[in-house]
C-alpha positions in Angstrom: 179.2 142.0 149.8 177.6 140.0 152.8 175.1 137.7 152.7 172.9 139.7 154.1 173.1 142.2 151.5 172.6 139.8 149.0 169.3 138.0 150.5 166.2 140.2 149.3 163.7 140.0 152.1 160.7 140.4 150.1 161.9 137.6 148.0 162.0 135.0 151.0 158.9 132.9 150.6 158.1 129.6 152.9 156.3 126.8 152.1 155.4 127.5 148.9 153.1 124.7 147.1 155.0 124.3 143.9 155.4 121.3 141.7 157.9 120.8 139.3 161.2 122.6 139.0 159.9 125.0 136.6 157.9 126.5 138.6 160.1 126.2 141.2 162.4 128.4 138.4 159.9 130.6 137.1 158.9 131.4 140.8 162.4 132.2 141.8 162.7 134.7 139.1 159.7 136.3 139.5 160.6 137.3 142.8 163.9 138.5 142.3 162.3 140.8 139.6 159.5 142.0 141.5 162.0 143.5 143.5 164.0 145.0 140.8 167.0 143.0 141.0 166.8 141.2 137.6 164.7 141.7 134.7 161.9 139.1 133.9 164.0 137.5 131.1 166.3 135.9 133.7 163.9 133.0 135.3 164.1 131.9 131.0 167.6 132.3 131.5 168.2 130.0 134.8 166.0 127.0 133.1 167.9 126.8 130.2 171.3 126.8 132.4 169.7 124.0 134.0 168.2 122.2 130.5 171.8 122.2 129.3 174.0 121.5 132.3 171.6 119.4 134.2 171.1 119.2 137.9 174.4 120.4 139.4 172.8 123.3 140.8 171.7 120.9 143.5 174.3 121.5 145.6 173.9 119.3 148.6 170.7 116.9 149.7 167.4 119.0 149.2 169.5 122.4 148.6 169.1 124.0 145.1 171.4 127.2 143.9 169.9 128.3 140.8 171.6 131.1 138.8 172.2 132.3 134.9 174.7 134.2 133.6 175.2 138.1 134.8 174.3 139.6 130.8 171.1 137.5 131.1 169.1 140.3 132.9 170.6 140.6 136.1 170.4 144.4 137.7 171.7 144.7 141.0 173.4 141.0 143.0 170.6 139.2 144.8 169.8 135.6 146.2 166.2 134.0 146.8 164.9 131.7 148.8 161.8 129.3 148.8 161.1 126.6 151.1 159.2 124.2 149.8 155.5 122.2 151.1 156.7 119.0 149.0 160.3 118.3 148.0 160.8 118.5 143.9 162.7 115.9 142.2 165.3 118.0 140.4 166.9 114.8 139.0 169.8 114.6 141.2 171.1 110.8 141.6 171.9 112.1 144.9 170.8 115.3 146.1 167.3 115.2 145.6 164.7 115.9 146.1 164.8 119.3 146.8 163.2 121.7 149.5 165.1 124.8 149.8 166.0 126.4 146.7 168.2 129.7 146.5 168.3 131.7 143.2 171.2 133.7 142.9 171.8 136.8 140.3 175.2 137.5 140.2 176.1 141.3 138.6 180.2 140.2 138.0 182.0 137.0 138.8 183.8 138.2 142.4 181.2 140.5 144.5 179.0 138.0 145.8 181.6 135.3 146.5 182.0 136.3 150.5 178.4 136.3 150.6 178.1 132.3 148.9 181.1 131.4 151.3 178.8 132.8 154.5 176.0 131.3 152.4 177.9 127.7 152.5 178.7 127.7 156.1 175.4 128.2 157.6 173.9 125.3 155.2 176.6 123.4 157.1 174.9 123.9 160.2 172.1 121.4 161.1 170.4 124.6 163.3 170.7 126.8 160.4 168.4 124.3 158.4 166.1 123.6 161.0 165.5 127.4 160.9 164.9 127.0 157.4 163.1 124.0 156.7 161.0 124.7 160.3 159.4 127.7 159.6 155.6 128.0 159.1 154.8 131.0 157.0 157.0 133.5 154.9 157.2 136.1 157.9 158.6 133.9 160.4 160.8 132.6 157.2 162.2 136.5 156.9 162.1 137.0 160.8 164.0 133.6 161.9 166.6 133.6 158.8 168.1 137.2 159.0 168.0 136.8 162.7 170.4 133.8 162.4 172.3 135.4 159.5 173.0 138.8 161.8 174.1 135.9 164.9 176.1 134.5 163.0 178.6 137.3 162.0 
């Protein structure tokens, strides 16, 4: 699976004005279920990953990857995005705060692992986040990131 079989378009949103992590959570996971790919139970499921292992799903400065567990509701692989208005202290001693945050539902343990390698190496590239973090509304969000994504194959 590619990353861009992975990413859900309709569950790219920019700039959303969101305040705590929770919501940042419960946002994530509404998406991804409004487009079928997980069932509504699995936003519960991703905050209490993150209640009981912390903040190590921030995975570099102002990058988030939540996730749960495939048997917690998840339908078909799929990743999220949301850009944020105002980065979210996640509670990161280093990483925070956060801006973009990717939710990832993950149907095994090895079909989505080329897509998170792809994923990694574009949020290696300064350009890539620029896209990301540059972006003014949720359509040129969708526009600008698959764009880059189909480059960069």
């Amino acid at each position: 699976m590619q990353l861009n079989e992975l990413l859900i378009r309709e569950a790219v949103q920019a700039r959303l004005d969101l305040r705590t992590r929770d919501e940042v959570i419960q946002m994530s996971g509404k998406m991804l279920a409004a487009a079928g790919a997980v069932e509504p139970r699995y936003a519960d499921a991703m905050k209490k990953v993150m209640d009981d292992l912390g903040p190590y799903c921030v995975i570099a400065p102002g990058i988030a990857l939540l996730h749960a567990r495939p048997e917690d509701g998840v339908i078909r692989s799929c990743l999220s995005l949301i850009t944020l208005q105002k980065p979210i202290e996640f509670g990161h001693s280093s990483n925070d705060p956060v801006d973009l945050a990717f939710a990832l539902g993950a149907l095994d343990k090895k079909s989505h692992i080329s897509a998170l390698a792809e994923l990694a190496g574009f949020l290696s590239n300064a350009d890539f986040l620029r896209v990301l973090r540059g972006s003014a509304d949720t359509p040129a969000l969708q526009t600008s990131l698959f764009s880059f994504i189909e480059k960069g194959k």
